[in-house]
C-alpha positions in Angstrom: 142.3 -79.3 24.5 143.1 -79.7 27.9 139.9 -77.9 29.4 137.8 -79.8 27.0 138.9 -83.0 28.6 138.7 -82.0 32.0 134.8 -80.9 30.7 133.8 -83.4 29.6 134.7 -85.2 32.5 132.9 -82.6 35.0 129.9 -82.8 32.9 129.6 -86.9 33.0 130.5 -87.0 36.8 127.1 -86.8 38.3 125.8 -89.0 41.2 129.7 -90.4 40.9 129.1 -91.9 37.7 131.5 -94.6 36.6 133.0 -93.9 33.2 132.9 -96.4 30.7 134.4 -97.4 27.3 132.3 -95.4 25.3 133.1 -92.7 27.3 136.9 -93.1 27.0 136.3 -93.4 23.7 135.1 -90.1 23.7 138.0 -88.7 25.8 141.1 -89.9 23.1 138.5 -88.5 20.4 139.2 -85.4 22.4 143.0 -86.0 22.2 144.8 -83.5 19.4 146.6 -87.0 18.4 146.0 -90.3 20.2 148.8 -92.2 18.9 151.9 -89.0 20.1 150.1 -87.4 23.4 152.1 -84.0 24.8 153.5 -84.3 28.1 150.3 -81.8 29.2 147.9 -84.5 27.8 149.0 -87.2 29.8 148.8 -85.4 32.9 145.6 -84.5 32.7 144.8 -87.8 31.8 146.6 -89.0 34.9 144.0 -86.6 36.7 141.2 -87.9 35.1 142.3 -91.4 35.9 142.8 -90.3 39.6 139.8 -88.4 40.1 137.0 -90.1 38.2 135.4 -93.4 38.7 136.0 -96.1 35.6 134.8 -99.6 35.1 137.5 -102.1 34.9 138.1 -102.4 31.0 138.1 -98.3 31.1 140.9 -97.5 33.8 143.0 -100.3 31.6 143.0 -98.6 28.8 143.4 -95.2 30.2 146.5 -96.4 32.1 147.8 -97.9 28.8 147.5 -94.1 27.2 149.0 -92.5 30.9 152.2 -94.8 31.2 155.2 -92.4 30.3 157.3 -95.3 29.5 157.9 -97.5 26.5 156.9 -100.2 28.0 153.3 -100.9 29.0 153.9 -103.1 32.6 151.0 -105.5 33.7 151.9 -108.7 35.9 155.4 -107.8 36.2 155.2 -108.3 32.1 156.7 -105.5 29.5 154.4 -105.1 26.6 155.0 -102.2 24.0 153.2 -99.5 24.8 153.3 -98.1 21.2 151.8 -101.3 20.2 149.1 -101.6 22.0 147.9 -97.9 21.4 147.6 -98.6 17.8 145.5 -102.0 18.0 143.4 -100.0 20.4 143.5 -97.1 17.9 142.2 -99.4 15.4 140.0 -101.4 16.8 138.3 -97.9 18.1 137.9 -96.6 14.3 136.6 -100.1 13.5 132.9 -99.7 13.3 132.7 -103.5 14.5 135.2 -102.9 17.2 137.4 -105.7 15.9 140.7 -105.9 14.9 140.9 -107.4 11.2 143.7 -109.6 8.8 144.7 -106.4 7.3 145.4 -104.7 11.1 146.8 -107.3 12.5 149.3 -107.3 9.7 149.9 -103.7 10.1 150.8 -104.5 13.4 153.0 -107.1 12.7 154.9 -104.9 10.7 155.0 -102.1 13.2 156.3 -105.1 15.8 159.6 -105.4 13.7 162.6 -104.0 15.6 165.9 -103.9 13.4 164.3 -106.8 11.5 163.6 -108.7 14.1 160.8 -108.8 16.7 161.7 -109.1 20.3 160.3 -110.8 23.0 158.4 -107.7 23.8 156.8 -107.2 20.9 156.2 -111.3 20.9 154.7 -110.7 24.4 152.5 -107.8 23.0 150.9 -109.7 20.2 150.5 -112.4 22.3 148.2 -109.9 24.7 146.6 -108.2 21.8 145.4 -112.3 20.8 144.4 -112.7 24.1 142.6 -109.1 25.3 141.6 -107.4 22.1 138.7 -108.8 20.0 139.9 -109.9 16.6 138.1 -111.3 13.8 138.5 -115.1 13.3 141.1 -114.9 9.9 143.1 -112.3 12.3 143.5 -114.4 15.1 144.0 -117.5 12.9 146.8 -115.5 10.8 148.5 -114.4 13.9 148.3 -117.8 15.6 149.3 -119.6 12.5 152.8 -117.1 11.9 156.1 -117.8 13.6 157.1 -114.8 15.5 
């Protein structure tokens, strides 16, 4: 698995090619399971990431699928990395690369924390509104509940 990644990455790197969605799309494809990545995964994705040019949107989400912690940190701001991997994971299998009403209340079930959801997961869904594309009734849904 881990040669394959590392492959395809030599293979696309010509003339210092910058890597792009579709092609990290392509990479977690490679991945034996996107949402649980071994220890050896991440670190060659950490490679990857420090090795190979990627456009902005790209080295985002390949950083997201790198950080060994819970927590996903951008602007000093804890979002749950678990989280975020799935509404990526689903907008990814989407075929409209949106996230739906039916995902988005996935999520919000997967945000509950002893019955509760904490003002990380709060701060996540709040980021997933604001950086991941949703369709309208998703957005309105999640808006419209009080989390």
């Amino acid at each position: 698995m881990i040669n394959i990644l590392l492959e395809y990455c030599k293979n696309k790197n010509i003339n210092n090619y910058i890597f792009n969605i579709t092609d990290i799309n392509k990479l977690i494809n490679l991945l034996q399971n996107p949402l649980i990545l071994t220890i050896h995964e991440i670190d060659t994705l950490i490679y990857i990431l420090n090795n190979y040019n990627f456009d902005i949107k790209s080295k985002e989400i390949l950083k997201l699928y790198t950080t060994k912690s819970y927590y996903f940190i951008k602007n000093n701001i804890k979002y749950d990395k678990t989280l975020l991997i799935n509404a990526y994971d689903l907008i990814r299998k989407n075929k409209d690369g949106r996230i739906s009403y039916d995902d988005i209340k996935y999520l919000i079930k997967l945000s509950y924390d002893k019955n509760i959801i904490t003002s990380i997961e709060k701060n996540t869904l709040n980021y997933i509104i604001q950086n991941y594309n949703l369709t309208n009734k998703a957005k309105e849904y999640l808006i419209s509940i009080d989390f």
